[in-house]
N, C-alpha and C positions, 0 to 999 in steps of 0.2 A: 555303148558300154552297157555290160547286164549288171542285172541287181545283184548280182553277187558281187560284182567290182565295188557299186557302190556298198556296200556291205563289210567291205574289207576296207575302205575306203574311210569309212565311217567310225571302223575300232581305230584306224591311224588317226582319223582326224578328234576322235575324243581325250584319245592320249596327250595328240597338241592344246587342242583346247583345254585342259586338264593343266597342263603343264604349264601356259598361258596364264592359266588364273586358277591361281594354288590358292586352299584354302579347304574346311574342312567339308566335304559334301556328304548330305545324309542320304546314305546308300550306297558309299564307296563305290570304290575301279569298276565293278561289274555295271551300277546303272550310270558311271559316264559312260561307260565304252556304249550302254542299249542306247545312251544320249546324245551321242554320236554318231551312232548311226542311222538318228531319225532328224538330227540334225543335218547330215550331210544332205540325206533323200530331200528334205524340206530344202534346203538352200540350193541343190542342185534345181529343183523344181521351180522356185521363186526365179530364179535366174533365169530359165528357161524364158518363164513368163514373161515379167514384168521388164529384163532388159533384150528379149527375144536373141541370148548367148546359147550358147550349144556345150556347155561344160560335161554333157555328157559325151563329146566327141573321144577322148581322148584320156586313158588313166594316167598317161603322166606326163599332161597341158596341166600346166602354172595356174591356169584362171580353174582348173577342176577341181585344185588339192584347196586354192583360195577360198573356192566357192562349198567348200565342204568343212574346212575350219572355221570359216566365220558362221557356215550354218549350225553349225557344234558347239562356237562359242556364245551364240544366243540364245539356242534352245536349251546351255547348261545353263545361263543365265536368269533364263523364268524359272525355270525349275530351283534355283536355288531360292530365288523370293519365295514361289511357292511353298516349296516345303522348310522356309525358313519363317514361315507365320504360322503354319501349322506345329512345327514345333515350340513357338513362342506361348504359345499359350497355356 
């Protein structure tokens, strides 16, 4: 699968993660959806690695879309601490 899939892959999976854990984000829809899809690339990556999966076989295998929402919903996750201390101050 090319970067482009995951690319496209990544605006789907920020919209879920988004939709997952509503709340107010500093930077709206445009930087989940860029957060998504550095999130995807990041978690399709970790997967790769770390449990030697192949979620980039396939655009639409269950463990690819898994493996790019949960990487969506963490990397919206730091990002939300981060620029949630930075605006605290």
């Amino acid at each position: 699968m090319g970067i482009i899939a995951w690319i496209i892959l990544g605006l789907i999976g920020g919209a879920i993660g988004k939709a997952l854990l509503p709340g107010d984000d500093p930077g709206g829809i445009v930087v989940t959806m860029i957060i998504g899809v550095v999130g995807a690339i990041l978690g399709g990556f970790l997967a790769s690695v770390l449990f030697n999966a192949e979620p980039m076989d396939e655009f639409f295998d269950i463990s690819t879309w898994i493996t790019a929402i949960v990487g969506s919903i963490v990397v919206l996750l730091i990002y939300r601490a981060v620029a949630g201390r930075r605006t605290a101050r």
